[in-house]
mmCIF file of the N, C-alpha and C atoms, coordinates in Angstrom:
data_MODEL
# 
_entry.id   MODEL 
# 
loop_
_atom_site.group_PDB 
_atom_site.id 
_atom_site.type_symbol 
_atom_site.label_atom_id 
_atom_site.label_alt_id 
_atom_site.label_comp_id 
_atom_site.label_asym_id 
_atom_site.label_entity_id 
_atom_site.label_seq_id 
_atom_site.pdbx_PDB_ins_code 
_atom_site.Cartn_x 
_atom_site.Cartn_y 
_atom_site.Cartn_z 
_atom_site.occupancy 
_atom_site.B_iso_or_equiv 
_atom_site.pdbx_formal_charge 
_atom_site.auth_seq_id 
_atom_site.auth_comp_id 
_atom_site.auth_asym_id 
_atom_site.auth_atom_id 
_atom_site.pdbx_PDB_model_num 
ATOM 1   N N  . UNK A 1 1  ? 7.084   -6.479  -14.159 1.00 0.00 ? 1  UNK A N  1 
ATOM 2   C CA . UNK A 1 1  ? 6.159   -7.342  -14.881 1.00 0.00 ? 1  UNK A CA 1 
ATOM 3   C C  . UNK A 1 1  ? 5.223   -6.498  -15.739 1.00 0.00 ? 1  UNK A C  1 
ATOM 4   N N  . UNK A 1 2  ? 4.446   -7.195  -16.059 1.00 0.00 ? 2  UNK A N  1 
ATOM 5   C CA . UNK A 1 2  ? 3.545   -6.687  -17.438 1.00 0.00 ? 2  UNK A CA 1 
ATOM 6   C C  . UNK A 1 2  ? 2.377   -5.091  -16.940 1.00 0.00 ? 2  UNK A C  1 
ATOM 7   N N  . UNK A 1 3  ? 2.395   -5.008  -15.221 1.00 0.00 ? 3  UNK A N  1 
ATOM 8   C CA . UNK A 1 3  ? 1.553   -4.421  -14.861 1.00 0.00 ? 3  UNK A CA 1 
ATOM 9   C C  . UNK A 1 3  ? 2.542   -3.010  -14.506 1.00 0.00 ? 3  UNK A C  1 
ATOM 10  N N  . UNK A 1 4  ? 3.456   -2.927  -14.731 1.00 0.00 ? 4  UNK A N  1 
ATOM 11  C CA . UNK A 1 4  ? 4.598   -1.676  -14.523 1.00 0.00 ? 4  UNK A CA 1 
ATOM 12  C C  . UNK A 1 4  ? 3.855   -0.219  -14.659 1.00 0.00 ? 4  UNK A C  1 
ATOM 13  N N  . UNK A 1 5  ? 3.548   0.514   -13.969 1.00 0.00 ? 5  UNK A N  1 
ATOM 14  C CA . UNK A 1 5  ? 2.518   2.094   -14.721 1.00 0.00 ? 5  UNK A CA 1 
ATOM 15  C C  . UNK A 1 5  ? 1.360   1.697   -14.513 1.00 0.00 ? 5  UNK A C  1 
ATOM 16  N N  . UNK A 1 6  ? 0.515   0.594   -14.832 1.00 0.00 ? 6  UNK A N  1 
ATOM 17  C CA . UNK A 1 6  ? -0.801  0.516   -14.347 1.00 0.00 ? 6  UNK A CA 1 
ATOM 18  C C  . UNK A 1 6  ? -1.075  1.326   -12.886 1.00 0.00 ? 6  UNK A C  1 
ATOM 19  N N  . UNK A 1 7  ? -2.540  2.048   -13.091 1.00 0.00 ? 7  UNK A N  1 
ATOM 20  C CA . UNK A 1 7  ? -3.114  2.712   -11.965 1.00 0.00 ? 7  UNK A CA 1 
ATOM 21  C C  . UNK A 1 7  ? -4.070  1.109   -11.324 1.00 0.00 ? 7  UNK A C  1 
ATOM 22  N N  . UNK A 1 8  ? -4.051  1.209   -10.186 1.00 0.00 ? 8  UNK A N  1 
ATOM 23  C CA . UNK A 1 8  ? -4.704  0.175   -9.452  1.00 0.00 ? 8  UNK A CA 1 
ATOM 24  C C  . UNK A 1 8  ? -5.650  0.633   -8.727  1.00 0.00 ? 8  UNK A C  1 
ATOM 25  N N  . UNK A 1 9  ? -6.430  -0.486  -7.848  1.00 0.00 ? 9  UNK A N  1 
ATOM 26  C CA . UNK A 1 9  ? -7.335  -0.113  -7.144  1.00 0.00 ? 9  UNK A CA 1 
ATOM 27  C C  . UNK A 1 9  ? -7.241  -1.842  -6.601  1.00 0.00 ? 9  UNK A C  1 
ATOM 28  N N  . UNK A 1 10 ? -7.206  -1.551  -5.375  1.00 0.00 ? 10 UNK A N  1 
ATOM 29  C CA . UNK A 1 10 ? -7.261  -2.857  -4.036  1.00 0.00 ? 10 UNK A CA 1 
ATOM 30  C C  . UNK A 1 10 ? -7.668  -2.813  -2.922  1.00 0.00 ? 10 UNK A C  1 
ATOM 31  N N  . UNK A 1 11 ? -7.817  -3.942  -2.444  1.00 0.00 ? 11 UNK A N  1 
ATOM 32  C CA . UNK A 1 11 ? -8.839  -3.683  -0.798  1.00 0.00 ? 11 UNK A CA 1 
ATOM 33  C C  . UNK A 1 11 ? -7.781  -5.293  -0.096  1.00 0.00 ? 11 UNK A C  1 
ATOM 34  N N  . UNK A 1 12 ? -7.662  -4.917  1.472   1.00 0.00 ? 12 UNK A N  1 
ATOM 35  C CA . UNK A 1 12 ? -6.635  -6.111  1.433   1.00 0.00 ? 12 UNK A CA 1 
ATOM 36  C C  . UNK A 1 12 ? -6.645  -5.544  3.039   1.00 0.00 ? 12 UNK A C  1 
ATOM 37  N N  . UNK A 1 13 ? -6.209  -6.839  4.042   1.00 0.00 ? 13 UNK A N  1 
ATOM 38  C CA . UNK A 1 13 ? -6.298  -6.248  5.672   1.00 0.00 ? 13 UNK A CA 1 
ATOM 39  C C  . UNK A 1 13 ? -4.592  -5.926  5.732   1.00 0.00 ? 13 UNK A C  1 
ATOM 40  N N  . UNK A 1 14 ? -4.179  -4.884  6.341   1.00 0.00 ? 14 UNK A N  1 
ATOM 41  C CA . UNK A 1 14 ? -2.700  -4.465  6.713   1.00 0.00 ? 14 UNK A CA 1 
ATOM 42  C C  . UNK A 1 14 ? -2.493  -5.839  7.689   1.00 0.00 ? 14 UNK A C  1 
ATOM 43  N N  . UNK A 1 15 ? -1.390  -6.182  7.649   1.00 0.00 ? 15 UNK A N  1 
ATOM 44  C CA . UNK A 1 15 ? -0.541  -7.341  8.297   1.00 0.00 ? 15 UNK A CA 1 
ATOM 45  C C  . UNK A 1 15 ? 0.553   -7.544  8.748   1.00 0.00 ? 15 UNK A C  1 
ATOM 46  N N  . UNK A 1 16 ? 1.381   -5.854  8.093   1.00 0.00 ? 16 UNK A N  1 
ATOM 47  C CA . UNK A 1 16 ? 2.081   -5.179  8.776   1.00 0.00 ? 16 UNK A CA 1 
ATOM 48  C C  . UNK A 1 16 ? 2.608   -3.939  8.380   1.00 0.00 ? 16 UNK A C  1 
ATOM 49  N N  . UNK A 1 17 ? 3.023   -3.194  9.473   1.00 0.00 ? 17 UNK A N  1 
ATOM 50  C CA . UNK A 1 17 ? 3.083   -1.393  8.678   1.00 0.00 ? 17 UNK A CA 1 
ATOM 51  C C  . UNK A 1 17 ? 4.103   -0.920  9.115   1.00 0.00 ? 17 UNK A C  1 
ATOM 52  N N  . UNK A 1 18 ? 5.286   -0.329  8.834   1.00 0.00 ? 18 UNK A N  1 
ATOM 53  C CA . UNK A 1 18 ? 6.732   0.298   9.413   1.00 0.00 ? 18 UNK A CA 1 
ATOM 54  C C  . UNK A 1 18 ? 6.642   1.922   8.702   1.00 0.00 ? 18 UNK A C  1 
ATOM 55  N N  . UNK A 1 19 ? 6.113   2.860   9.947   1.00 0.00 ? 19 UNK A N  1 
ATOM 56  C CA . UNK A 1 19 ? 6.625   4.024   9.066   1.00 0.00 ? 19 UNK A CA 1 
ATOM 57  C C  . UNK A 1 19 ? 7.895   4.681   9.638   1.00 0.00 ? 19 UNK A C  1 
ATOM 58  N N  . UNK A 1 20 ? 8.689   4.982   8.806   1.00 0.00 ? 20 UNK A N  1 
ATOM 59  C CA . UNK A 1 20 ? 10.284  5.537   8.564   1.00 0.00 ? 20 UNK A CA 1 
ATOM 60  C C  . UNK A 1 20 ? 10.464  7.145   8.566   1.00 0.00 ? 20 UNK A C  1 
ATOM 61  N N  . UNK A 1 21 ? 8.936   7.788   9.157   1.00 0.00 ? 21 UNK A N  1 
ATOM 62  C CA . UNK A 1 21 ? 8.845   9.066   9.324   1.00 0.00 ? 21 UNK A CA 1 
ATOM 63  C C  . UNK A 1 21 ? 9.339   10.027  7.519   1.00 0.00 ? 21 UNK A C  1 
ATOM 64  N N  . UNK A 1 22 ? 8.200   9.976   7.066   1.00 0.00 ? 22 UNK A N  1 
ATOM 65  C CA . UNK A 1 22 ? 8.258   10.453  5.472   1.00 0.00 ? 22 UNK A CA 1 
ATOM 66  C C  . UNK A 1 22 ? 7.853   9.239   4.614   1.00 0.00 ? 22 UNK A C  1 
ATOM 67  N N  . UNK A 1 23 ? 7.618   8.350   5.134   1.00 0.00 ? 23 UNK A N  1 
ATOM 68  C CA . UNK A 1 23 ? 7.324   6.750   4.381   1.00 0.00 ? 23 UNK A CA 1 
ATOM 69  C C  . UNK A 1 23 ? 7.214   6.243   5.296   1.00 0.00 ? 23 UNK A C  1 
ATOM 70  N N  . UNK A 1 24 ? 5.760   5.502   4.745   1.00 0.00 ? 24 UNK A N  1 
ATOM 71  C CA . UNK A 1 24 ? 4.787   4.710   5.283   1.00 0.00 ? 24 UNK A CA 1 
ATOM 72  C C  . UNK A 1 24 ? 4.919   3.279   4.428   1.00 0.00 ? 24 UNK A C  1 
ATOM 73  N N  . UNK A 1 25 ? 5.338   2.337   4.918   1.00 0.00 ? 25 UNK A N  1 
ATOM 74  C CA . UNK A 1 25 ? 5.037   0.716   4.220   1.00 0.00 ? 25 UNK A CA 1 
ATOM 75  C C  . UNK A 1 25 ? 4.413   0.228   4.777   1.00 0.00 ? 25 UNK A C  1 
ATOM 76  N N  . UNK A 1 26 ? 3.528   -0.424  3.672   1.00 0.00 ? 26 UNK A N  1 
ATOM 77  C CA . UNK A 1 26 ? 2.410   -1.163  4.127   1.00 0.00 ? 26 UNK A CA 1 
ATOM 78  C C  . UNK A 1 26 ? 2.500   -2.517  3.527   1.00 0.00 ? 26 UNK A C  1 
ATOM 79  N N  . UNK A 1 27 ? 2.123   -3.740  3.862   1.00 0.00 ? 27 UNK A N  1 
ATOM 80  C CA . UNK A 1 27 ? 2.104   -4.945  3.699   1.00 0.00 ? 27 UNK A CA 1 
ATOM 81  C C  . UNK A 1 27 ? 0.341   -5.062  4.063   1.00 0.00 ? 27 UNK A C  1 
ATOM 82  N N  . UNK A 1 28 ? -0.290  -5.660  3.152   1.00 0.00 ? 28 UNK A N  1 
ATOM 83  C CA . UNK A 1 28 ? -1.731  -6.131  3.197   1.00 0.00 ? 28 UNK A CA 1 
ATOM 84  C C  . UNK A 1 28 ? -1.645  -7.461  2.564   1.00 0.00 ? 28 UNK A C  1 
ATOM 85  N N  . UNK A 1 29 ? -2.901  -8.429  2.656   1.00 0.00 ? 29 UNK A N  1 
ATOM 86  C CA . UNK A 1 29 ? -2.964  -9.569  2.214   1.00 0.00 ? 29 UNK A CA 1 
ATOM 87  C C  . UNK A 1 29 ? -4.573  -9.621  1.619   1.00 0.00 ? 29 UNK A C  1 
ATOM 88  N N  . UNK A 1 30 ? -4.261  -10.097 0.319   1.00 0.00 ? 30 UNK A N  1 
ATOM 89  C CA . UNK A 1 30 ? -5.633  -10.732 -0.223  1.00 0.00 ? 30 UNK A CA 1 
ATOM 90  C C  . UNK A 1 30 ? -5.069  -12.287 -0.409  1.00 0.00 ? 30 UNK A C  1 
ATOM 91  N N  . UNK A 1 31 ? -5.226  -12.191 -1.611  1.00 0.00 ? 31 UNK A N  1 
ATOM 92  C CA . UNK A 1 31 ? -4.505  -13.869 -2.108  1.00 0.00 ? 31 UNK A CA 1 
ATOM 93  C C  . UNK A 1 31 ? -3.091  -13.766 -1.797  1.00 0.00 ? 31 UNK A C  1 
ATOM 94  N N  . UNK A 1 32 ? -2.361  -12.844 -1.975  1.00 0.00 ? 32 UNK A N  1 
ATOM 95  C CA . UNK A 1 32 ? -0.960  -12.867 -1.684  1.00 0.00 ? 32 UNK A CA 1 
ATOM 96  C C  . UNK A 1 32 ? -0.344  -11.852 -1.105  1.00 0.00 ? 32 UNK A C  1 
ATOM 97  N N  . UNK A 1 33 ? 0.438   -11.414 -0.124  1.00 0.00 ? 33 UNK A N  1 
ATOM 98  C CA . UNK A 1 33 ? 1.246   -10.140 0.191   1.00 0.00 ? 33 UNK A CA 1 
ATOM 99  C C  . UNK A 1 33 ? 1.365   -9.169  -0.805  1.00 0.00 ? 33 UNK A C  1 
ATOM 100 N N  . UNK A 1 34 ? 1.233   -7.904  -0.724  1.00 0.00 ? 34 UNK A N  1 
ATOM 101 C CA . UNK A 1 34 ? 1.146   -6.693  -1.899  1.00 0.00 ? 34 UNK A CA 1 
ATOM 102 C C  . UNK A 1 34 ? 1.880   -5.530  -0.809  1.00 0.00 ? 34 UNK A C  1 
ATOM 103 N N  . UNK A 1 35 ? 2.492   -5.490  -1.269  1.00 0.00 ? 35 UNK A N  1 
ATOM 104 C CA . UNK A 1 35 ? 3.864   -4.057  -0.710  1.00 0.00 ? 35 UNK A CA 1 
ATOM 105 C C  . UNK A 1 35 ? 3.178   -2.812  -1.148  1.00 0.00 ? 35 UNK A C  1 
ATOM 106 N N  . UNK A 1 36 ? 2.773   -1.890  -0.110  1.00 0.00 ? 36 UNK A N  1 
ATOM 107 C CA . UNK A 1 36 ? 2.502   -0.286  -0.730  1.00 0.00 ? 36 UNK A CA 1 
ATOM 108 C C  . UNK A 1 36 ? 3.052   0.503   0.045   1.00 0.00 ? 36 UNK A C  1 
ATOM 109 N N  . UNK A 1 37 ? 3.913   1.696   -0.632  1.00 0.00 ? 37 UNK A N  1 
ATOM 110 C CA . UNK A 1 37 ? 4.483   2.334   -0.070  1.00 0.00 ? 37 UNK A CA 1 
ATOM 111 C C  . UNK A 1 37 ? 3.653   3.770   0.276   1.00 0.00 ? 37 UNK A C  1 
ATOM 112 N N  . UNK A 1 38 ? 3.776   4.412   1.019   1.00 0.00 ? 38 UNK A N  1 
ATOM 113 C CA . UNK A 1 38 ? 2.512   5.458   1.058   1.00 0.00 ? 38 UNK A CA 1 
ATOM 114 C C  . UNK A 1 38 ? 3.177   6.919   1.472   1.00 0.00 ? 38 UNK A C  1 
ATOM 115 N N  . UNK A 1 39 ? 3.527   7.908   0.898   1.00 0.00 ? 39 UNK A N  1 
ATOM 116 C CA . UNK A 1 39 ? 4.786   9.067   0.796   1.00 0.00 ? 39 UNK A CA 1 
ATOM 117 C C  . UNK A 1 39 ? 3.798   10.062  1.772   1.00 0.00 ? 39 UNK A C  1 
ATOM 118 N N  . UNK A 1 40 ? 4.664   10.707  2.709   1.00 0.00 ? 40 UNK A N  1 
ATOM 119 C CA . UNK A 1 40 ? 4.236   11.335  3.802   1.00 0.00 ? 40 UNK A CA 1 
ATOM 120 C C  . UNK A 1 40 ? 3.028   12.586  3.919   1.00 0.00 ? 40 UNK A C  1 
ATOM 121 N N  . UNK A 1 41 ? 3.088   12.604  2.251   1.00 0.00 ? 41 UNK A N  1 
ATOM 122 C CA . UNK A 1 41 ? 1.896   13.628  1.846   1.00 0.00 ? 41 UNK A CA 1 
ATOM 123 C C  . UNK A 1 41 ? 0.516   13.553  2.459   1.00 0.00 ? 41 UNK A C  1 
ATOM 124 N N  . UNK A 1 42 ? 0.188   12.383  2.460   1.00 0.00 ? 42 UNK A N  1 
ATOM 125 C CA . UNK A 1 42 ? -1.249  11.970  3.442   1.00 0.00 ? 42 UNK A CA 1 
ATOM 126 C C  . UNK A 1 42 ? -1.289  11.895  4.738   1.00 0.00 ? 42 UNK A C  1 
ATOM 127 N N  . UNK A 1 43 ? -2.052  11.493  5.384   1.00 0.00 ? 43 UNK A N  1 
ATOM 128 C CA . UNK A 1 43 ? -2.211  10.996  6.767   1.00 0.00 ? 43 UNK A CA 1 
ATOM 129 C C  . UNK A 1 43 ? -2.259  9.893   6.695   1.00 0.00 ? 43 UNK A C  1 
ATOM 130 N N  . UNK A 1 44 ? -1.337  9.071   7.141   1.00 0.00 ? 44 UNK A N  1 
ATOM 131 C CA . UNK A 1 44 ? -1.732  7.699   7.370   1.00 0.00 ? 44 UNK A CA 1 
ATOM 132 C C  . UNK A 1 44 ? -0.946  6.731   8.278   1.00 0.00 ? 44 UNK A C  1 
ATOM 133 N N  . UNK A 1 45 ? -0.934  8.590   9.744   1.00 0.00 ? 45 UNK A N  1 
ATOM 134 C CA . UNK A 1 45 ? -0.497  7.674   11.198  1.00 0.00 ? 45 UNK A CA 1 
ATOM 135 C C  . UNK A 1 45 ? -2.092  6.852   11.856  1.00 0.00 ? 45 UNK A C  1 
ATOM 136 N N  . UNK A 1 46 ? -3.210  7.267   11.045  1.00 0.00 ? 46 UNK A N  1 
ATOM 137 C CA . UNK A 1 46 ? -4.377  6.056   11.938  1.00 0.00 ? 46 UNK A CA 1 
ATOM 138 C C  . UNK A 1 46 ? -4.124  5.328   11.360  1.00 0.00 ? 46 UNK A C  1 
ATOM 139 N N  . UNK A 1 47 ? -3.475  4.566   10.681  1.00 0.00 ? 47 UNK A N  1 
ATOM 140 C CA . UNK A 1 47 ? -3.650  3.089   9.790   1.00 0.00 ? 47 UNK A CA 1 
ATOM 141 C C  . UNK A 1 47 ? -3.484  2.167   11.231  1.00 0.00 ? 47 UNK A C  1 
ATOM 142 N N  . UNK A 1 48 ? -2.966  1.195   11.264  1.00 0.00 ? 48 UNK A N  1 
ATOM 143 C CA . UNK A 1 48 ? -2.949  -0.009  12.266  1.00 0.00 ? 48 UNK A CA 1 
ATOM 144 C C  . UNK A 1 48 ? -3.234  -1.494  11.454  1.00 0.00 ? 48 UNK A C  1 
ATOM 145 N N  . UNK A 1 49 ? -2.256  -2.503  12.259  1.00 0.00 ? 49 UNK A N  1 
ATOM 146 C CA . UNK A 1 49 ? -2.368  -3.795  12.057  1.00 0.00 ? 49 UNK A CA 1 
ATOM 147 C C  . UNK A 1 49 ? -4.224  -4.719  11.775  1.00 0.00 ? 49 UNK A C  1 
ATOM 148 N N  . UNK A 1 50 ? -4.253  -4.444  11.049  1.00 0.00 ? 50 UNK A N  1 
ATOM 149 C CA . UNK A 1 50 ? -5.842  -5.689  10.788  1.00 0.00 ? 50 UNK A CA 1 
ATOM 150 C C  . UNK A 1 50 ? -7.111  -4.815  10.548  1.00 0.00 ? 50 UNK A C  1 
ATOM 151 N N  . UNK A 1 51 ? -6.393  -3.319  9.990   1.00 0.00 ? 51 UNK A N  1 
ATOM 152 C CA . UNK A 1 51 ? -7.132  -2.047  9.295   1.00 0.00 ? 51 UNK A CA 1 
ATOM 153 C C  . UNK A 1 51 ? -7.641  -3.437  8.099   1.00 0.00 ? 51 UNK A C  1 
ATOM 154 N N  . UNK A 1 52 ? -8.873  -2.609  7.710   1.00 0.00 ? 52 UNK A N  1 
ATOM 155 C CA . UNK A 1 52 ? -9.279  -3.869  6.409   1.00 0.00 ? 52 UNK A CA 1 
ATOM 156 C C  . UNK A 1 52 ? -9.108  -2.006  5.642   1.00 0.00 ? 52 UNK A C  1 
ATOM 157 N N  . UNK A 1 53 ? -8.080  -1.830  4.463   1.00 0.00 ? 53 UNK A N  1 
ATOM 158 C CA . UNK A 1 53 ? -8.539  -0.859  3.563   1.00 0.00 ? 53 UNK A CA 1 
ATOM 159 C C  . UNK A 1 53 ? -8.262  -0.913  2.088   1.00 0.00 ? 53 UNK A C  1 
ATOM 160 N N  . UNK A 1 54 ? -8.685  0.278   1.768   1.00 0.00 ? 54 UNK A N  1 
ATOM 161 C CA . UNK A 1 54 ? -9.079  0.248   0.111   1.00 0.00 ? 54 UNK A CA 1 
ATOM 162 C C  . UNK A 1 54 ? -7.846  1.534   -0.804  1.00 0.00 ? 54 UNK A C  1 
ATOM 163 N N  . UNK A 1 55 ? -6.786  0.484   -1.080  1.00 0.00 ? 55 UNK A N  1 
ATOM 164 C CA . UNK A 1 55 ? -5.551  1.593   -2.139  1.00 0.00 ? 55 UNK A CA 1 
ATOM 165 C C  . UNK A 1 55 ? -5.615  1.720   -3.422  1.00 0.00 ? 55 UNK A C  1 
ATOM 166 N N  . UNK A 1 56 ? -5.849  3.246   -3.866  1.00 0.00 ? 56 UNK A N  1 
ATOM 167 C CA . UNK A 1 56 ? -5.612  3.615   -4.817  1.00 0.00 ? 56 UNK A CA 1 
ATOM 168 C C  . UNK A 1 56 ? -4.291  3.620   -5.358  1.00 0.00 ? 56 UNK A C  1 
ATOM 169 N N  . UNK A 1 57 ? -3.097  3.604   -6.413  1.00 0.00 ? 57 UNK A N  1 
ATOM 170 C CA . UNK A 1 57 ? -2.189  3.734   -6.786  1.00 0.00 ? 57 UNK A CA 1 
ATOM 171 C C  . UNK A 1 57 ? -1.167  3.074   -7.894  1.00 0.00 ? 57 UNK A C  1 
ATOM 172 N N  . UNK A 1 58 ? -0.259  3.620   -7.685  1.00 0.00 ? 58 UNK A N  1 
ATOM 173 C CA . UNK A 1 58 ? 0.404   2.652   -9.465  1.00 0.00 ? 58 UNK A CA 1 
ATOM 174 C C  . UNK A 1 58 ? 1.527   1.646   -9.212  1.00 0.00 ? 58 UNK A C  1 
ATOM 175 N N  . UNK A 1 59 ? 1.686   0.686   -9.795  1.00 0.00 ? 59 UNK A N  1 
ATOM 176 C CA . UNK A 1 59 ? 2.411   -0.229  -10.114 1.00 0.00 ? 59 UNK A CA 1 
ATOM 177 C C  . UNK A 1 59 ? 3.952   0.035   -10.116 1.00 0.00 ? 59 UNK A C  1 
ATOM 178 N N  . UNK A 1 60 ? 4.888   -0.338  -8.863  1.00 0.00 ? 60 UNK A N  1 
ATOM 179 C CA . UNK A 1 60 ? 5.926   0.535   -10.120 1.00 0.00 ? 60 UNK A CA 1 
ATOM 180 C C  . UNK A 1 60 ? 6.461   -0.815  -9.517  1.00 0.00 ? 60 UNK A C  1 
ATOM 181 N N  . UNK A 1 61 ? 7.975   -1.215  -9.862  1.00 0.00 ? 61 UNK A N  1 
ATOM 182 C CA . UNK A 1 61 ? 9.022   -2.194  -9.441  1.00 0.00 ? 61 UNK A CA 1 
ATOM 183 C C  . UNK A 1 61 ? 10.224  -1.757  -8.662  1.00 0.00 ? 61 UNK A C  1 
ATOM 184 N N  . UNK A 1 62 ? 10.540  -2.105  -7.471  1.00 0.00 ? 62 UNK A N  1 
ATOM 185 C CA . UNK A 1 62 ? 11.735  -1.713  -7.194  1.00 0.00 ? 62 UNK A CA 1 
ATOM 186 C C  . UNK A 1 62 ? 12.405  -3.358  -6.580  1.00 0.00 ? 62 UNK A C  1 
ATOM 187 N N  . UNK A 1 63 ? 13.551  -3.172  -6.552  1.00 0.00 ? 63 UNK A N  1 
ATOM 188 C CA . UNK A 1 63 ? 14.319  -4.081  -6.193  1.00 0.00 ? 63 UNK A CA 1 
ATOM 189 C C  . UNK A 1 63 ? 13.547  -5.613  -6.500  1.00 0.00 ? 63 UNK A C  1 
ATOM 190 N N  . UNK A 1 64 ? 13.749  -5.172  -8.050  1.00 0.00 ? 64 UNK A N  1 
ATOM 191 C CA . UNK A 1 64 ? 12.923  -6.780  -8.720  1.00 0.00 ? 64 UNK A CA 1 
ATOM 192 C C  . UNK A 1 64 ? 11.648  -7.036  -8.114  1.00 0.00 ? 64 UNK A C  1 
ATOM 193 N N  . UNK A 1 65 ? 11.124  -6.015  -7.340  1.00 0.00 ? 65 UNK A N  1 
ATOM 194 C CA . UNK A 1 65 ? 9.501   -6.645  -6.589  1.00 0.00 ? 65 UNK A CA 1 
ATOM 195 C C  . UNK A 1 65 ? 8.628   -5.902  -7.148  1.00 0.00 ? 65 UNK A C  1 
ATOM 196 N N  . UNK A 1 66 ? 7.613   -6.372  -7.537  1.00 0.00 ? 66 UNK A N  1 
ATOM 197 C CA . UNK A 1 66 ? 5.995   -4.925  -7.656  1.00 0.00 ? 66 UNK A CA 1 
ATOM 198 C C  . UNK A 1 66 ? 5.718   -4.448  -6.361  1.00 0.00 ? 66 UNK A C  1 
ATOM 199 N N  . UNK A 1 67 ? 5.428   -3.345  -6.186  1.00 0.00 ? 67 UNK A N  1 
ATOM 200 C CA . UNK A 1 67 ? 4.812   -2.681  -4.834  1.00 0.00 ? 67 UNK A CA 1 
ATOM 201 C C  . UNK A 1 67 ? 4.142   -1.896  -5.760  1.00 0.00 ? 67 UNK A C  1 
ATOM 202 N N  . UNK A 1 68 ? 2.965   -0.948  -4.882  1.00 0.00 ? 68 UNK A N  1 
ATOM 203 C CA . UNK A 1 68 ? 1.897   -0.115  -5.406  1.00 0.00 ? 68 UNK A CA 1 
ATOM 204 C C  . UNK A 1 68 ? 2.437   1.051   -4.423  1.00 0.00 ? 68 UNK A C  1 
ATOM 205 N N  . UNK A 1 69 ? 2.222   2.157   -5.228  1.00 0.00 ? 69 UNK A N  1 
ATOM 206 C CA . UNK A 1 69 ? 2.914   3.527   -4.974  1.00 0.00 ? 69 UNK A CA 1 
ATOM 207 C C  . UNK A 1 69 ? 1.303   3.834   -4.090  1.00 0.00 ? 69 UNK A C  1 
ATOM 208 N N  . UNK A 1 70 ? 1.053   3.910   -3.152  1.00 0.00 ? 70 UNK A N  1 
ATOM 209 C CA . UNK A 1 70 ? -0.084  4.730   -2.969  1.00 0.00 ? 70 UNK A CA 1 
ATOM 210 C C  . UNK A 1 70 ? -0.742  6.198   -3.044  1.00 0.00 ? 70 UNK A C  1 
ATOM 211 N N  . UNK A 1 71 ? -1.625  6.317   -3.544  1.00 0.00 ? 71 UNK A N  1 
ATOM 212 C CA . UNK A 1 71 ? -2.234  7.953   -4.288  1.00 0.00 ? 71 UNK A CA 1 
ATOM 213 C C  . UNK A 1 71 ? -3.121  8.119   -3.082  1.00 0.00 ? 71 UNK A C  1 
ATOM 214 N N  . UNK A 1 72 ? -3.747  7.376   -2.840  1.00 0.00 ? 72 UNK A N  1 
ATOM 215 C CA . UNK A 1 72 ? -4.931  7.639   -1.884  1.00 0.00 ? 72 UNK A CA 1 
ATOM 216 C C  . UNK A 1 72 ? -5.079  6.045   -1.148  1.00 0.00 ? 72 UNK A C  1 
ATOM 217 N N  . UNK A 1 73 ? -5.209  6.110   0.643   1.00 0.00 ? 73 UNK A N  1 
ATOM 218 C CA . UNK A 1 73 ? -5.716  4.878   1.237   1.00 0.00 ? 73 UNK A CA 1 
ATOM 219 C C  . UNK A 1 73 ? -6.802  5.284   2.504   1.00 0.00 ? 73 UNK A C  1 
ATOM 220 N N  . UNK A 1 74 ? -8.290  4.606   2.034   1.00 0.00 ? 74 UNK A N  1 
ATOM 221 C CA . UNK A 1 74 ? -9.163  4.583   2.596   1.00 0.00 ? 74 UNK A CA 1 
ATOM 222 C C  . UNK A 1 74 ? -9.575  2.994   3.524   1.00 0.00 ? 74 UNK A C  1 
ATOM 223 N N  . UNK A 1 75 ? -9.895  3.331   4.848   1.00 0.00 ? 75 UNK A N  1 
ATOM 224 C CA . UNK A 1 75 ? -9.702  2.518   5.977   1.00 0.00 ? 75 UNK A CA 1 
ATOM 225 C C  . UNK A 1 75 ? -11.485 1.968   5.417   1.00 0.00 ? 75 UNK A C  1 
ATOM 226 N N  . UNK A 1 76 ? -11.842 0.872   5.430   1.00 0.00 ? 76 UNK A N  1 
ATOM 227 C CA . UNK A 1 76 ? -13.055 0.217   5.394   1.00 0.00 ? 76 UNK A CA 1 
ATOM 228 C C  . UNK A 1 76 ? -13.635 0.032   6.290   1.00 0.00 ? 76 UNK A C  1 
ATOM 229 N N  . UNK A 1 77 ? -12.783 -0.645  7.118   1.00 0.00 ? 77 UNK A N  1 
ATOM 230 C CA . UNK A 1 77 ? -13.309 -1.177  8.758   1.00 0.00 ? 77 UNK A CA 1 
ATOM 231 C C  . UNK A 1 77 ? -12.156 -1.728  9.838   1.00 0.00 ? 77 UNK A C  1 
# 
């Protein structure tokens, strides 16, 4: 869609998280489900179910869906 390459910035509670050891997916909810994938470069074995946090990252499309590539994810509360 029109937002393809856009850098983002979102805040959204995790609702569910599968990491695949080197990849981290994340599912959060504001108004709607938002897919972020999060590449093993960070830390982000504290995340957890009903984390409220804040993702930095870009837009990309895979398999006809938007997901947000994550650059950086900070836990709120």
């Amino acid at each position: 869609s029109k937002n393809i390459g856009d850098d983002v910035k979102l805040s959204g509670k995790i609702t569910k998280i599968t990491d695949k050891g080197g990849v981290v997916f994340i599912e959060i909810s504001q108004n709607f489900p938002v897919s972020v994938v999060a590449f093993a470069n960070g830390n982000f074995s504290n995340l957890k179910k009903d984390d409220l946090i804040e993702v930095y990252g870009k837009v990309q499309e895979y398999n006809g869906k938007d997901e947000i590539i994550a650059q950086k994810i900070r836990v709120i509360r």
